[in-house]
MDAnalysis code that builds the backbone (N, CA, C; Angstrom):
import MDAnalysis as mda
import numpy as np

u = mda.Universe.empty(420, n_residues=140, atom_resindex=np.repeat(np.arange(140), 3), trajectory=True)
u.add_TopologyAttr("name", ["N", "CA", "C"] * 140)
u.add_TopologyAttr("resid", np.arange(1, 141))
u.add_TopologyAttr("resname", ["UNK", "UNK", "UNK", "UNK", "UNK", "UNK", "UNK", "UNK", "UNK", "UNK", "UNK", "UNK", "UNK", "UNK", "UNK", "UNK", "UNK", "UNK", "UNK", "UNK", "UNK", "UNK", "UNK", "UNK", "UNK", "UNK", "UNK", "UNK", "UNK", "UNK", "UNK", "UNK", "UNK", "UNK", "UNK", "UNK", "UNK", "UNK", "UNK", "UNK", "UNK", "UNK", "UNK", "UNK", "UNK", "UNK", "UNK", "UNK", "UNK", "UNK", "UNK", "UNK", "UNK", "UNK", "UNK", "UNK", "UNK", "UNK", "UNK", "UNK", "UNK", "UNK", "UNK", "UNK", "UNK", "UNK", "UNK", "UNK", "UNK", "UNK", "UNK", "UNK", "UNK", "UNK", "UNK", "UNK", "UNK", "UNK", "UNK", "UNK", "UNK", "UNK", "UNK", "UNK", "UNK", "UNK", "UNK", "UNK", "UNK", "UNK", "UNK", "UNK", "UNK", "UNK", "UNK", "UNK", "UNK", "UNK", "UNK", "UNK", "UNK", "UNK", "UNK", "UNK", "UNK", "UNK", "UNK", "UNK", "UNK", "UNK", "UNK", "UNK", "UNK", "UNK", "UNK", "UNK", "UNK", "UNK", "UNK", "UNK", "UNK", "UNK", "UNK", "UNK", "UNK", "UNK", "UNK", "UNK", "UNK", "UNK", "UNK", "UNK", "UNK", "UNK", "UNK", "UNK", "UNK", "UNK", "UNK", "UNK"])
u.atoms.positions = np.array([
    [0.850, -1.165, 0.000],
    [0.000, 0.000, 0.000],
    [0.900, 1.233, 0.000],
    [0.344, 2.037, -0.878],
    [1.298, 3.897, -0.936],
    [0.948, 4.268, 0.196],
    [2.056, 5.409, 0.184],
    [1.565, 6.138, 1.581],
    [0.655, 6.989, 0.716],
    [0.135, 7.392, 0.135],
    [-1.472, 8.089, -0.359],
    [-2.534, 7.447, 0.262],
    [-2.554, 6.376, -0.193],
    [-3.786, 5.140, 0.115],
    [-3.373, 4.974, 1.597],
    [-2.411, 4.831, 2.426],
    [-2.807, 4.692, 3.694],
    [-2.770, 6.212, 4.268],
    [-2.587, 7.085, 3.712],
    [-3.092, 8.542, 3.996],
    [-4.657, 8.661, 3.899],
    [-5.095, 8.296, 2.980],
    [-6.311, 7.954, 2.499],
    [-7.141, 7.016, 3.250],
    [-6.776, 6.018, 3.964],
    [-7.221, 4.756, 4.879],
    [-7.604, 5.589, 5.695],
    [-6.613, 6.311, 6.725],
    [-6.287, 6.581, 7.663],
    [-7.213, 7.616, 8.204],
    [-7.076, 8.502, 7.414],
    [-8.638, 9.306, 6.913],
    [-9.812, 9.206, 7.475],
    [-10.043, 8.088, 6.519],
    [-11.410, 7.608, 6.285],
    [-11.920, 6.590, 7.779],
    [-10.899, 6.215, 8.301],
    [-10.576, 5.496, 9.474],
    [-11.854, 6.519, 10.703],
    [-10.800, 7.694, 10.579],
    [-10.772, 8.460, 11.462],
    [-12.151, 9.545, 11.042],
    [-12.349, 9.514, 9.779],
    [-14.008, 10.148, 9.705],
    [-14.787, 8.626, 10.137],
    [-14.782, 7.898, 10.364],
    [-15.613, 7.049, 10.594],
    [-15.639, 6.523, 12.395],
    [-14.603, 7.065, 12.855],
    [-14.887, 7.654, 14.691],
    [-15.349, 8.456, 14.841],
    [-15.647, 9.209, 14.081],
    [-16.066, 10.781, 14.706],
    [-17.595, 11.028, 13.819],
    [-18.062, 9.761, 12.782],
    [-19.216, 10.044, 12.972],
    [-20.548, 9.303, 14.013],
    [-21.129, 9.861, 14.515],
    [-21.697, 10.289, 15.488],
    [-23.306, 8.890, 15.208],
    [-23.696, 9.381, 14.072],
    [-24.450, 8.223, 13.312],
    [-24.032, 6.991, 13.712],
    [-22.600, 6.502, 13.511],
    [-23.032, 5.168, 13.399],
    [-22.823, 4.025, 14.528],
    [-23.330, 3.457, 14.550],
    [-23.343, 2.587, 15.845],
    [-22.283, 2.003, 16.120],
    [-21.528, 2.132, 17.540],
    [-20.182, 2.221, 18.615],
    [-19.680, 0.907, 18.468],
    [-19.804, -0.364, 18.041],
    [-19.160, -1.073, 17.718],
    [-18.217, -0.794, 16.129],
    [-18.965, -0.246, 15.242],
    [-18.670, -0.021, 14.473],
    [-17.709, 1.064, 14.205],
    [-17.611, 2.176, 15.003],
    [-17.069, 3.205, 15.285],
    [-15.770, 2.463, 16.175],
    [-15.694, 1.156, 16.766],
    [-14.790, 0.959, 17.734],
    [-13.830, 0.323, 16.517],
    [-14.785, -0.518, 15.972],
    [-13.358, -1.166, 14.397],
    [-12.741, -0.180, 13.982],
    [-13.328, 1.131, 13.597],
    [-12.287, 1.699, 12.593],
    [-11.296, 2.098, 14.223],
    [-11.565, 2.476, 15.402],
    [-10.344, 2.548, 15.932],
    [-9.276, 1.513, 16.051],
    [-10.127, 0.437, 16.409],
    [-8.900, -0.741, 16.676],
    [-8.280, -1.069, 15.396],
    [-8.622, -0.882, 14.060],
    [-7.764, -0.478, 12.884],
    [-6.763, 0.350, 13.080],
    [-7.580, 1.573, 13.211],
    [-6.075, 2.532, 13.640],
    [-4.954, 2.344, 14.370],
    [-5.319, 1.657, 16.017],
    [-4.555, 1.037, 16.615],
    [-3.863, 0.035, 16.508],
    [-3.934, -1.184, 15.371],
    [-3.028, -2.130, 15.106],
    [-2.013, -1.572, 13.744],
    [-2.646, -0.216, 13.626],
    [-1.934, 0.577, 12.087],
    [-0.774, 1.052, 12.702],
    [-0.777, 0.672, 14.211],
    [0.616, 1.818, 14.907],
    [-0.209, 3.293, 15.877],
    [-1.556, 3.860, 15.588],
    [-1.992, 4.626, 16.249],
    [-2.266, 4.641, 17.554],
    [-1.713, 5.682, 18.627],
    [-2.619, 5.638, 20.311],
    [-3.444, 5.924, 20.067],
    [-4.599, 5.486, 21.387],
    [-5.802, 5.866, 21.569],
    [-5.601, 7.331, 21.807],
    [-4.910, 8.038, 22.264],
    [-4.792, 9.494, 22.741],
    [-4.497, 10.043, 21.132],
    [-3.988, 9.369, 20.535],
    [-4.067, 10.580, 19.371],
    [-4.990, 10.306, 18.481],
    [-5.896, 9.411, 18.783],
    [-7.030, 9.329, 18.033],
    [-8.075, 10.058, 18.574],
    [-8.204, 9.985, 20.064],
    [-9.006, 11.212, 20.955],
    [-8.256, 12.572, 20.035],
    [-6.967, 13.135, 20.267],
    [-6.962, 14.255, 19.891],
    [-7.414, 14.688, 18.792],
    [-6.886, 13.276, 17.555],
    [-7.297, 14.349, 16.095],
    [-9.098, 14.153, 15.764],
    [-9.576, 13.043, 16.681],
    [-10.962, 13.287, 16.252],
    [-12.106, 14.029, 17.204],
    [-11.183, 14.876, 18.391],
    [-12.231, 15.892, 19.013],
    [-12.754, 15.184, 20.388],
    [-12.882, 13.603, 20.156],
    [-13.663, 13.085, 21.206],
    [-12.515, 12.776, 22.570],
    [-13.415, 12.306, 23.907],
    [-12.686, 11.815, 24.877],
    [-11.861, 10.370, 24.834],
    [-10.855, 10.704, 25.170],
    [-10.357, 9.139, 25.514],
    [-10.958, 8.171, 25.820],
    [-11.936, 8.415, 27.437],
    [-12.480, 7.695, 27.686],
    [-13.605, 7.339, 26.362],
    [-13.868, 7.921, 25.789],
    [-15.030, 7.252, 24.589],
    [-14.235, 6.705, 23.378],
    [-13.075, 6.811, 23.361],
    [-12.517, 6.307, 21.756],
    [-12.096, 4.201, 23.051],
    [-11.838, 4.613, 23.938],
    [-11.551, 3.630, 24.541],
    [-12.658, 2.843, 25.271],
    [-14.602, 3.562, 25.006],
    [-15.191, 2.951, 24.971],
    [-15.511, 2.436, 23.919],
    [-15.464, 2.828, 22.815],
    [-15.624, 2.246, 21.294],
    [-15.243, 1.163, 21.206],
    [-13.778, 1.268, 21.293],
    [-13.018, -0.085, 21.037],
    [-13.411, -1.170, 22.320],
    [-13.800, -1.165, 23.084],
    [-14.214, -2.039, 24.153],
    [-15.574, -2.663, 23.692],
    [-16.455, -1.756, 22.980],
    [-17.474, -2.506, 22.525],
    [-17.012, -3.230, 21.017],
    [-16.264, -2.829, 20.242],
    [-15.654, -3.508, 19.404],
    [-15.298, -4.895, 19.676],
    [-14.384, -4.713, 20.299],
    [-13.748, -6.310, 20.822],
    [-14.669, -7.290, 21.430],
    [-15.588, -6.694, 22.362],
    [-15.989, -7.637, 23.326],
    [-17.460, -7.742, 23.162],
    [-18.514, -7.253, 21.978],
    [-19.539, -7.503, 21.520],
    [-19.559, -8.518, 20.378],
    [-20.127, -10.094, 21.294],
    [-19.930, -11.126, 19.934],
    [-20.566, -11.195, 19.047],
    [-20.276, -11.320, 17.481],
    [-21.304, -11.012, 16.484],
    [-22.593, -10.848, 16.847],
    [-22.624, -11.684, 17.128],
    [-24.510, -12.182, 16.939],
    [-25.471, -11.115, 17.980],
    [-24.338, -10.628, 18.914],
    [-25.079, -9.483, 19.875],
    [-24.936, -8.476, 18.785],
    [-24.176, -8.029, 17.697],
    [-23.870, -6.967, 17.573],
    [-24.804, -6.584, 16.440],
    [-25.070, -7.575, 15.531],
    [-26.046, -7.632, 14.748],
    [-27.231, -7.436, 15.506],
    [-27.745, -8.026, 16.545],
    [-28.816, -7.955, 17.061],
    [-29.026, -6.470, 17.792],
    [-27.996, -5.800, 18.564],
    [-28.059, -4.691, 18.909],
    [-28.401, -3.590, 17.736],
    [-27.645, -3.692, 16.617],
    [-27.869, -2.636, 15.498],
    [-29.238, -2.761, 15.151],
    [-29.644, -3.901, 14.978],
    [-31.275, -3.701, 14.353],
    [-31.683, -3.618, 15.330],
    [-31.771, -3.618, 16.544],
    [-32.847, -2.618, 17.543],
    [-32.541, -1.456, 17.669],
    [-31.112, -1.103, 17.811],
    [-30.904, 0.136, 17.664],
    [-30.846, -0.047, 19.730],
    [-29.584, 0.794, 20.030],
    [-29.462, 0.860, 21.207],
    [-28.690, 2.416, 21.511],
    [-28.798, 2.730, 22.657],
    [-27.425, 4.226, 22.618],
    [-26.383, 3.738, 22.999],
    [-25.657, 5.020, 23.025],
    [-24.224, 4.648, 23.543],
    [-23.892, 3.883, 24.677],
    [-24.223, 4.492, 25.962],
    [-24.267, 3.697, 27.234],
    [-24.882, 2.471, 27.221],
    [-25.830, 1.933, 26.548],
    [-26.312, 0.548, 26.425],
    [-24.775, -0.299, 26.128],
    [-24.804, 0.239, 24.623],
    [-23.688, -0.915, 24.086],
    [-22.815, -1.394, 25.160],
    [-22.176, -0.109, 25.736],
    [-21.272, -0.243, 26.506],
    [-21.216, -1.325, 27.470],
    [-22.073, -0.813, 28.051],
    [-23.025, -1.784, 29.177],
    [-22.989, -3.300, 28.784],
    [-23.462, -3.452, 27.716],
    [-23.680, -4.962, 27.127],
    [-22.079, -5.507, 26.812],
    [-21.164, -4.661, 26.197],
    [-19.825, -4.690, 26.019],
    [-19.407, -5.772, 27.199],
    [-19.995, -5.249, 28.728],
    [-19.030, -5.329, 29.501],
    [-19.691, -6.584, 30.005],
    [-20.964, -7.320, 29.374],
    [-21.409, -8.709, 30.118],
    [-20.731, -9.381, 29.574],
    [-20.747, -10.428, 29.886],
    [-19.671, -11.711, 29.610],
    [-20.165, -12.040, 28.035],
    [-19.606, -12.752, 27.468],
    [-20.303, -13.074, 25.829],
    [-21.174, -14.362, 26.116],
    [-20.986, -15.135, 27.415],
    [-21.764, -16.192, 27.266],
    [-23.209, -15.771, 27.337],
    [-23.828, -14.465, 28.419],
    [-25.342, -13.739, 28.258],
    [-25.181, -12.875, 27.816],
    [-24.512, -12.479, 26.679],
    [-25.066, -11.042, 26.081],
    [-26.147, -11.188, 25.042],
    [-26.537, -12.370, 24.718],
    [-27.630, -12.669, 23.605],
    [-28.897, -13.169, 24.825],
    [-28.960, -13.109, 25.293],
    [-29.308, -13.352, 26.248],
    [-29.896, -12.015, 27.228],
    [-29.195, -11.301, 27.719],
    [-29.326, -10.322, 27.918],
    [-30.072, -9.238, 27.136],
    [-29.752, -9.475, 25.815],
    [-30.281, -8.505, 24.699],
    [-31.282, -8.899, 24.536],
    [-31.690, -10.025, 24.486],
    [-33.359, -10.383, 23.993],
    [-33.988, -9.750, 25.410],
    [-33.377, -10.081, 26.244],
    [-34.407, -9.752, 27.717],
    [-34.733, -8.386, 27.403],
    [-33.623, -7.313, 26.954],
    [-33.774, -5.780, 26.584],
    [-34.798, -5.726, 25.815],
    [-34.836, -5.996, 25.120],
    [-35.704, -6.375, 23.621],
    [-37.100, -6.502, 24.016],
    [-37.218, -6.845, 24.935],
    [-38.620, -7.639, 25.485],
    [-39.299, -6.433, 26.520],
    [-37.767, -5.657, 27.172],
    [-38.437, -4.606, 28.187],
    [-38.532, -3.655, 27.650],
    [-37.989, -3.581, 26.166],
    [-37.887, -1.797, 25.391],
    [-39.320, -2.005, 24.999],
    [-40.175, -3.130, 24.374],
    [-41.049, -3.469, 23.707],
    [-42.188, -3.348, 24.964],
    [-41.841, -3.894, 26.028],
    [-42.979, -3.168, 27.048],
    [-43.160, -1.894, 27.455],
    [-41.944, -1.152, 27.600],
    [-42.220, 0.438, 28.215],
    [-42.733, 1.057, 26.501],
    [-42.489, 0.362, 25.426],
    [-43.004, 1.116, 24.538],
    [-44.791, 0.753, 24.498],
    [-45.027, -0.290, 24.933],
    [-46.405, -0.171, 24.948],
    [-47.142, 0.187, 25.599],
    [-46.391, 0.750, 26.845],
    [-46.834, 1.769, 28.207],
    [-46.728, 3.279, 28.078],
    [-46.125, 3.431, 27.196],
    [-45.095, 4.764, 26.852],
    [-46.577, 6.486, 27.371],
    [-48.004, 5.733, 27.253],
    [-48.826, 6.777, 27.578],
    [-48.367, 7.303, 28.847],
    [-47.752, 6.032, 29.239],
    [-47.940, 6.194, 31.071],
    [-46.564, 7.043, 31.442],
    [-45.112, 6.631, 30.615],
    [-44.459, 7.471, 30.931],
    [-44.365, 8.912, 31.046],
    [-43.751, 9.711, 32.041],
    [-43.480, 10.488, 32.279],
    [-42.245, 11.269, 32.128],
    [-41.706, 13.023, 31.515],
    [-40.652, 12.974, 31.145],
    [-39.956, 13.237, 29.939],
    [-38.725, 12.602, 30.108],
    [-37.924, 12.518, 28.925],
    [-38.103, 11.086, 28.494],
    [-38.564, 10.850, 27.198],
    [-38.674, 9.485, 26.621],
    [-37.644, 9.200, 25.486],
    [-37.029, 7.766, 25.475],
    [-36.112, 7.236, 24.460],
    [-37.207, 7.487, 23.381],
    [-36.617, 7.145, 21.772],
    [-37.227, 6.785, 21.201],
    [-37.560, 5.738, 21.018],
    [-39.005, 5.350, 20.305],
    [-39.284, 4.213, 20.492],
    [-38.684, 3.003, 19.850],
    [-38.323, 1.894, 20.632],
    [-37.963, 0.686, 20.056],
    [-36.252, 0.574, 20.576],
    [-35.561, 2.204, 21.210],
    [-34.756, 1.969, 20.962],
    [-34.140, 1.547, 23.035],
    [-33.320, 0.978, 22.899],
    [-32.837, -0.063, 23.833],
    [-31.881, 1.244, 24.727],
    [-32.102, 1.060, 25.592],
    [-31.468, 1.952, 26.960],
    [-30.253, 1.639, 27.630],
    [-29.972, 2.401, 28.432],
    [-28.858, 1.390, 29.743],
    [-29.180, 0.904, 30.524],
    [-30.617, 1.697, 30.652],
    [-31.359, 1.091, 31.856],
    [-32.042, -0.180, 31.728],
    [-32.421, -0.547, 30.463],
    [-32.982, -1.650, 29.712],
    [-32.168, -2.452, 29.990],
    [-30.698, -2.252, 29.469],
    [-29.794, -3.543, 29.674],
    [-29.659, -3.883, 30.739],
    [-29.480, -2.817, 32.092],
    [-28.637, -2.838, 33.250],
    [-29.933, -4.063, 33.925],
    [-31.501, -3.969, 33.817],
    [-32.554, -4.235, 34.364],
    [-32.055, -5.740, 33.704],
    [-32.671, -5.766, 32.228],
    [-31.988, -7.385, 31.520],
    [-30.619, -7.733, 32.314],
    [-29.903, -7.411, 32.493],
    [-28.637, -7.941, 33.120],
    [-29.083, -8.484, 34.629],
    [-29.680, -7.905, 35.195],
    [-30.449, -8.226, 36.360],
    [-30.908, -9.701, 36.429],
    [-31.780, -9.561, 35.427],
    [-33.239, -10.292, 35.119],
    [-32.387, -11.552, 34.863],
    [-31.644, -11.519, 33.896],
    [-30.529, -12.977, 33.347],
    [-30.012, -13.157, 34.231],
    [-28.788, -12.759, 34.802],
    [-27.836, -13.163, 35.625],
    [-28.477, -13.687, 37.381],
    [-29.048, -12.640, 37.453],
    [-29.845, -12.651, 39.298],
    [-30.906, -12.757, 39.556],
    [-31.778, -13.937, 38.691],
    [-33.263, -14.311, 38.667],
    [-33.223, -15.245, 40.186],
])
């Protein structure tokens, strides 16, 4: 590879941490790319604006979200602090965990008259969702 094209990689690497859109596993590959390219996490915080602590939550949900959660998380659609959250259950219940989410996002959305507040949007999966599913799986 030229150094153009990995000027060019590198780039594109790094517009793809810093957009905001796309979901944090995905945002964690192009870091841990960067990082096996030779890049720190600190100078990937610096040149893309964000905190350490978040380029080093990225890549944590990168690594440690096993496919099949990660696919499953994207089509429900979760926030940031969820992933994270789920990141950090073991891989043996995170599918596991996620369906339980799945099941409680799908109830407060059919209650949602009753909530009060600031509301997620609908369908989409919380921290609090997971943290409750993590509950529900692990400490039934």
């Amino acid at each position: 590879m030229g150094e153009d094209e990995a000027t060019l990689l590198e780039a594109t690497l790094l517009e793809a941490v810093k957009d905001a859109n796309r979901p944090w596993p995905n945002r964690g590959e192009a870091v841990e790319t960067l990082v096996q390219r030779g890049m720190a996490q600190a100078d990937i915080a610096k040149i893309t604006g964000l905190k350490p602590v978040t380029v080093s939550h990225l890549r944590t949900c990168f690594l440690n979200l096993t496919a099949k959660s990660r696919k499953m998380s994207e089509h429900h659609g979760m926030n940031n602090d969820a992933y994270y959250s789920l990141a950090n259950e073991t891989s043996k219940y995170q599918e596991r965990v996620l369906a339980e989410a799945i099941r409680l996002t799908e109830k407060r959305d059919a209650n949602r008259a009753t909530l009060k507040g600031r509301r997620p949007p609908v369908g989409q999966i919380t921290d609090k969702d997971i943290k409750d599913a993590i509950a529900a799986v692990r400490y039934k």
